[in-house]
C-alpha positions in Angstrom: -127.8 76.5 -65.3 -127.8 77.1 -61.4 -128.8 74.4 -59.1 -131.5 76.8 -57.0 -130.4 74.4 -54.2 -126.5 74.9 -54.3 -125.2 77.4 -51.9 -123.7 79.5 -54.5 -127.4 80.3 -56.4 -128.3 83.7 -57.4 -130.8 83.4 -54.5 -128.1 82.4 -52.3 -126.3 85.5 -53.5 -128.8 87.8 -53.2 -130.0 86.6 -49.2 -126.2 87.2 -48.5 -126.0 90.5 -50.1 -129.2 91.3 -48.1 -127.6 90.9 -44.6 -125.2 93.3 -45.6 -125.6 96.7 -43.9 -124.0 98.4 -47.1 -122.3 96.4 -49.7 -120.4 99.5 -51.2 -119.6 103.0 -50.6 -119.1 105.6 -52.6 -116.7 109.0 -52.0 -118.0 111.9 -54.1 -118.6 115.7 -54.5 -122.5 115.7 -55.1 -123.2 119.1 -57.5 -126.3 120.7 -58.7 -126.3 120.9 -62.1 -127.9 123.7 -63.4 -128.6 123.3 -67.1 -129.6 126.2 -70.1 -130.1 125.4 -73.7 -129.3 128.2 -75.7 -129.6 126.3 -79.4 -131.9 127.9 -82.1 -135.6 128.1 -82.4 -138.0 129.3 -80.2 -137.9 126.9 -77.5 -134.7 128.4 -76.2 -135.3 132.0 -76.8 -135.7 133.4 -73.1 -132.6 131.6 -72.2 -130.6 132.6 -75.2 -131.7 136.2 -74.6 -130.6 136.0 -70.9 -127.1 134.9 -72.0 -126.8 137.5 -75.0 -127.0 140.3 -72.3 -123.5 140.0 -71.3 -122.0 137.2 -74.5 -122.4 136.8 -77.7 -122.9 133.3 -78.8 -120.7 132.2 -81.8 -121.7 130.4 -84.5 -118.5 127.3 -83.7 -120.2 127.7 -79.7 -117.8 130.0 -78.2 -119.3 132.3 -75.9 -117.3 135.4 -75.6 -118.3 137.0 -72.1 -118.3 141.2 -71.8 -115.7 141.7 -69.3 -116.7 141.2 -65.4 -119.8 139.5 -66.4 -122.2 137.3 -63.7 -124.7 135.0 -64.6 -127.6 134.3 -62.0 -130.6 132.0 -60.8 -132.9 132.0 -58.3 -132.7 128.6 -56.0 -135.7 128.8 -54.4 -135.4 132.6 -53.1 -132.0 132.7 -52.9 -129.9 134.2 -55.3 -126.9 132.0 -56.8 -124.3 133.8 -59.0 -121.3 133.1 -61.0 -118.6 135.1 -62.4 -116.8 137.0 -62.9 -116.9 135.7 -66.5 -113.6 137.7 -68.5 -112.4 139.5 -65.4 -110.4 142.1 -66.1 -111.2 141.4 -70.1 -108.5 138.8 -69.5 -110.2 135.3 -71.3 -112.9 136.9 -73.0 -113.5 133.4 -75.0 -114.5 130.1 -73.7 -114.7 127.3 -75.7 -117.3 125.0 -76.9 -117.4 121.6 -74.9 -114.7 122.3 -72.4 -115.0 122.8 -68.7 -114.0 125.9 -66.8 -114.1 126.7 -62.6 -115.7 129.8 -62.2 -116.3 131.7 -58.4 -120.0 131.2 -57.1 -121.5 133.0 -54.9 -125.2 133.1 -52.9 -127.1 134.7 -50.1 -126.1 138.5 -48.9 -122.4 138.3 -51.2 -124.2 137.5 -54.6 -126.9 140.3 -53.6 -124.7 142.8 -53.3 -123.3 142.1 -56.4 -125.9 142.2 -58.3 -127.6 145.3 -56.7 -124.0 147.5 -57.4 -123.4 145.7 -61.0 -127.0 145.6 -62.4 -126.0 146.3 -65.9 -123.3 143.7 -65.7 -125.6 140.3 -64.4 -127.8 138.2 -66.8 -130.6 136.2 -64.7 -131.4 133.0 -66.2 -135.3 132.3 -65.8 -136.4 129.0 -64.8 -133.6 126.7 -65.9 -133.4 123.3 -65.3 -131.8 121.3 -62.6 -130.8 118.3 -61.5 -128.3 116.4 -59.0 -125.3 115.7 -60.6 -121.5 115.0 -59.7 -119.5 112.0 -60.5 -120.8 110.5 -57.2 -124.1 111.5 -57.6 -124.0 109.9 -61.4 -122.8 106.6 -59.5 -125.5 106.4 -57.7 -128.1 106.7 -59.5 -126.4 104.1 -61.8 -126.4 101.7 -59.2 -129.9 102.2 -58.2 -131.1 101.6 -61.8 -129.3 98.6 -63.0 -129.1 97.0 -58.6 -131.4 98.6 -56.5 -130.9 95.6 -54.6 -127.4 96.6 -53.7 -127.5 99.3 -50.2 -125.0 102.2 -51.3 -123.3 104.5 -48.8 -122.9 107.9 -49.9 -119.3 109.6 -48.2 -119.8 113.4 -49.6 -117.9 116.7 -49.2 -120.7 119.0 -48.7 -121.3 122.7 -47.3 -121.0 123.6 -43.8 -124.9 123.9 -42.2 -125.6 125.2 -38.6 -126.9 122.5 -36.4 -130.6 120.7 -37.4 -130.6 122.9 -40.9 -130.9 121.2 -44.2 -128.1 122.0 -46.5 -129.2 123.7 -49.9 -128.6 120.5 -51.9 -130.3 118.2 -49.6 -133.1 118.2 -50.8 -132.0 116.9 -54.3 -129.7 114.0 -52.9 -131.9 112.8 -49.8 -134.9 111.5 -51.8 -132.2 109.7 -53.8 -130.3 108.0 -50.4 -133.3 107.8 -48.4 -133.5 104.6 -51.0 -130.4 103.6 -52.1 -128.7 103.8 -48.5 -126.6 105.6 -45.9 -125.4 109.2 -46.2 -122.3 110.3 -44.4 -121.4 114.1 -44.8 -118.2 115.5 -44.7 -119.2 119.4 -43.9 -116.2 121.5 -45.7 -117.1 124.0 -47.8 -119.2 127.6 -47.2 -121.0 127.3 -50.4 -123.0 124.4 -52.5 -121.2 123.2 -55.6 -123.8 124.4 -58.2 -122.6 124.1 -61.6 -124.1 125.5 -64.5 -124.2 123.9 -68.0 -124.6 125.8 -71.2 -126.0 123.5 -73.5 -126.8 123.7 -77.7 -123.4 125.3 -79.0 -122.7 125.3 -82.2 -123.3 123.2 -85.2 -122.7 119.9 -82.7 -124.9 121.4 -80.1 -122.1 121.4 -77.7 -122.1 122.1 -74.5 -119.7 124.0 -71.6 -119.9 123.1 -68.5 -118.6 126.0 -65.4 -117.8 124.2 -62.4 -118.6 125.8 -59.2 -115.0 126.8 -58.1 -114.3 125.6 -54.3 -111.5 127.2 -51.8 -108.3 124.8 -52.2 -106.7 126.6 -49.1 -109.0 124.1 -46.1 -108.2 123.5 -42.5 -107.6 119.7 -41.3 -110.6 117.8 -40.4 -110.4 116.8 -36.4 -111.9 113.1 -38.1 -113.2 111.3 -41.0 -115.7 108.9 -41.5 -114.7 105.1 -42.0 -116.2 103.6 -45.2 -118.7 101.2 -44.4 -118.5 98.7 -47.3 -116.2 96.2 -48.3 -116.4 97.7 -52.0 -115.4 101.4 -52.3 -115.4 103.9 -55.6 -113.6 107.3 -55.0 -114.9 109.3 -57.5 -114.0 113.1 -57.9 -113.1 115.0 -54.7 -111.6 118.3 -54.7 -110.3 118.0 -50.6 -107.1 116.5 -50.9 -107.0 115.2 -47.1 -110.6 113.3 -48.0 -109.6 112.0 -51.4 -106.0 110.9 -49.9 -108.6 108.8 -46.7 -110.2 107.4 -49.3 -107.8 106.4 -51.8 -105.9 104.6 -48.9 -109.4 102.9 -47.7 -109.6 101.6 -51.7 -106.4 99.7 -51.5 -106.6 97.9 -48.6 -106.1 94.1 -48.6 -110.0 93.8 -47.6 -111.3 95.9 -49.8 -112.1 96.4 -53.7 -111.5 99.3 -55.1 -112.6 100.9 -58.6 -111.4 104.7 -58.7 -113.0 106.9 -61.1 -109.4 108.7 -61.9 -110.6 112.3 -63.1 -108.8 115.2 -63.0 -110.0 116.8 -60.1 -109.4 113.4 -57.7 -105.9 112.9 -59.4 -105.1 116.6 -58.2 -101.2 118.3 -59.2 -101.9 120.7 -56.5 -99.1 120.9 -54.0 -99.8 119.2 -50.4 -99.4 120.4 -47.0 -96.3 118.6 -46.1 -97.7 117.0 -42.9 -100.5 115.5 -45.3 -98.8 112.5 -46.5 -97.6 111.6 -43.5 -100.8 111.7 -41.9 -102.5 109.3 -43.9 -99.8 106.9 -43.9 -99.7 107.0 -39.8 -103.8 106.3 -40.6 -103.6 103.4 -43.2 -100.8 101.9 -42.1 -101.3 99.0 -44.7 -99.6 101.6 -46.9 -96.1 100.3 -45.8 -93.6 102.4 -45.8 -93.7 106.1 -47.8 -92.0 105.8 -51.3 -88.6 106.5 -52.4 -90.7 108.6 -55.3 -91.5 112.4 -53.2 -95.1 112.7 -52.9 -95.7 116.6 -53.7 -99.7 115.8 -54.8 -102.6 113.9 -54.8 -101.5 112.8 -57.8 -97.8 111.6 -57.2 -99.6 109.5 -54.3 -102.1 107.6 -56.9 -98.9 107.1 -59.4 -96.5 105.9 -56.5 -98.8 104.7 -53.6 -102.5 103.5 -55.0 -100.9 102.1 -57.9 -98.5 99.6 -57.0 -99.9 98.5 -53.9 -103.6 98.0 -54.9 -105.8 95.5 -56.8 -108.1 98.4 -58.0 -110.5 98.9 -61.1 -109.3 101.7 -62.7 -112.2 103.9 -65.0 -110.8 106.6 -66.8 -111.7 108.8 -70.0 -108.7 109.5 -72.4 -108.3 113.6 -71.1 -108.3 111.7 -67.8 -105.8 109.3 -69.0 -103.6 111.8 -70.6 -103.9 113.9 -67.4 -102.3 110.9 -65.2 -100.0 109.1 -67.2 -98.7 112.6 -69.1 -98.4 111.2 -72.5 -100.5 112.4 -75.2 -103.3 110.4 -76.2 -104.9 112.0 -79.3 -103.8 114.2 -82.7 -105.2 117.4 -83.2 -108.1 117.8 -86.2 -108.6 121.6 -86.9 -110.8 122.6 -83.9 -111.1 118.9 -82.9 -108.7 117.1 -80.3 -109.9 113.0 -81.1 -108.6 110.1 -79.2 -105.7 107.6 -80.7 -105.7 104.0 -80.6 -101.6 104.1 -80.6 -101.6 107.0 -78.0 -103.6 105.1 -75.4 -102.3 101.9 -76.1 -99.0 104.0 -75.2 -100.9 105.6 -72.4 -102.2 102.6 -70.3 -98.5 100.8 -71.0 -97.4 103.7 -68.3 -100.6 102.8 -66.0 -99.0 99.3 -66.4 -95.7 100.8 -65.4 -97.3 102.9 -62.5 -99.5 99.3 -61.6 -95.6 97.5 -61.4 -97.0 95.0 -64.0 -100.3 94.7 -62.3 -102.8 92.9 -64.2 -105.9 94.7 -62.6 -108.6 95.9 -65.1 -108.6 98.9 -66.7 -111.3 100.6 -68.8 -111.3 104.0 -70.9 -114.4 105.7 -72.2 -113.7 107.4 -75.1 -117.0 108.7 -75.3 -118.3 108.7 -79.3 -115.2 106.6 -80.3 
């Protein structure tokens, strides 16, 4: 039991955590989820029917889009639209529970569409929403299970003239006016606003279209500097932001616990002053590796790695995706999780780590 007088009491602990102006940040992409549940009975009907206008819903929860299909929703006002779904008729199928990019756009561009392509957009009415994201998940973890703990949001976000409110604002602020500070990083021209089909099939599945965002973007003049001594890089789709970040994570100073998904460990090929820049920046890096950095993700497998006592959180696609070996067997439709393939898997992360004996921890969601 704790002494309440020793100097290392949970009161102790909490005082001290209390004179901290943020005891961790957290780098993410914050999203707005935009959620329709298309499963049987009469609950769902108005959504379903929206959705049948342009797919048929298959009994396994494939949706199989007519070709050059939109889907819209009113934010407010505003309309926000995605699609084309099956351009061209070229992927007319997409599958239950997986997760696809799809083009969004709003204001005066998704207007025009829909007033020259009537017959070809569905409008969803009145779906559901809320703020979502890896970073935005973290958050509201953290608030739940420590709201004593002061969280700094770092977040790629959409470009907003000066003293306007950006369209997702509204949806984070009431959530960091509590938890802490946010820092923006303006990049993009639209909001990510992802939409969710939910109640597929037998297993009431759902697929989840990510709002697609430019990968061609101009260097940033500056970026923020992390303000806690704890940071969590979660998904980031800017390779210049995610490579600041990762860097920040591995200092000597520092903790770090990366969320390794797909879109943060990016195989998208870098400008080829980008390395060189962040290693001029951080330069606790050391020198550049022998191993050529092409991506994001040759810098986590050759850089991160090796030189840094992080906390690694992956699920096994996530896994698979950075270590490249294969982590499951194939069950008809169903692609489940081995024991043997990710024993196998994190024996690599071991090798990437050089024998590091950091934690690291795999969801393998209902196994």
């Amino acid at each position: 039991m704790t002494n309440r007088n020793s100097p290392n009491s949970l009161t102790d602990l909490v005082r001290e955590t209390g004179r901290d102006p943020v005891n961790i940040t957290v780098y993410g992409n914050p999203a707005l989820d935009v959620i329709v549940n298309v499963g049987e009975g009469s609950i769902h009907v108005v959504e379903r029917d929206a959705l049948e206008q342009v797919a048929t819903i298959r009994p396994n929860g494939n949706l199989e889009f007519t070709p050059d299909a939109y889907l819209c929703f009113y934010l407010g006002v505003e309309p926000i639209l995605w699609g084309p779904f099956n351009p061209g008729g070229r992927q007319a199928v997409y599958t239950a529970g997986e997760k696809y990019p799809i083009f969004i756009q709003s204001t005066e561009a998704a207007a025009k569409i829909i007033e020259t392509n009537q017959a070809n957009v569905a409008v969803l009415p009145g779906p559901s929403q809320r703020l979502g994201g890896g970073g935005a998940n973290v958050l509201f973890g953290f608030y739940d299970v420590f709201a004593q703990l002061k969280v700094e949001l770092i977040a790629t976000v959409e470009k907003t003239p000066p003293g306007k409110r950006g369209r997702l604002d509204p949806f984070v602020m009431p959530l960091t006016k509590k938890i802490g500070p946010y820092t923006k990083i303006p990049l993009y021209d639209q909001p990510g606003i992802n939409l969710a089909i939910e109640g597929l099939g037998t297993h009431r599945d759902r697929t989840i279209f990510t709002a697609q965002l430019p990968s061609d973007e101009q260097p940033l003049e500056s970026l923020p500097t992390p303000r806690g001594k704890a940071i969590m890089v979660n998904t980031l789709y800017s390779a210049q932001v995610a490579l600041d970040a990762l860097a920040f994570a591995c200092a000597p100073d520092r903790l770090g616990i990366l969320a390794l998904t797909k879109s943060l460990c990016s195989k998208r090929k870098l400008k080829s002053d980008a390395i060189e820049r962040v290693m001029k920046k951080h330069p606790h890096l050391g020198s550049q590796s022998s191993t050529p950095i092409e991506c994001v993700h040759d810098f986590v497998t050759a850089v991160v790695l090796p030189n840094a006592g992080c906390i690694l959180i992956m699920n096994e696609a996530e896994l698979e995706h950075l270590t490249g070996v294969r982590v499951g067997i194939q069950r008809r439709e169903t692609y489940l999780p081995a024991l043997g393939g990710v024993v196998e898997a994190l024996k690599k992360v071991r090798a990437f780590q050089q024998n590091g004996k950091d934690r690291v921890y795999v969801t393998l969601a209902a196994c």
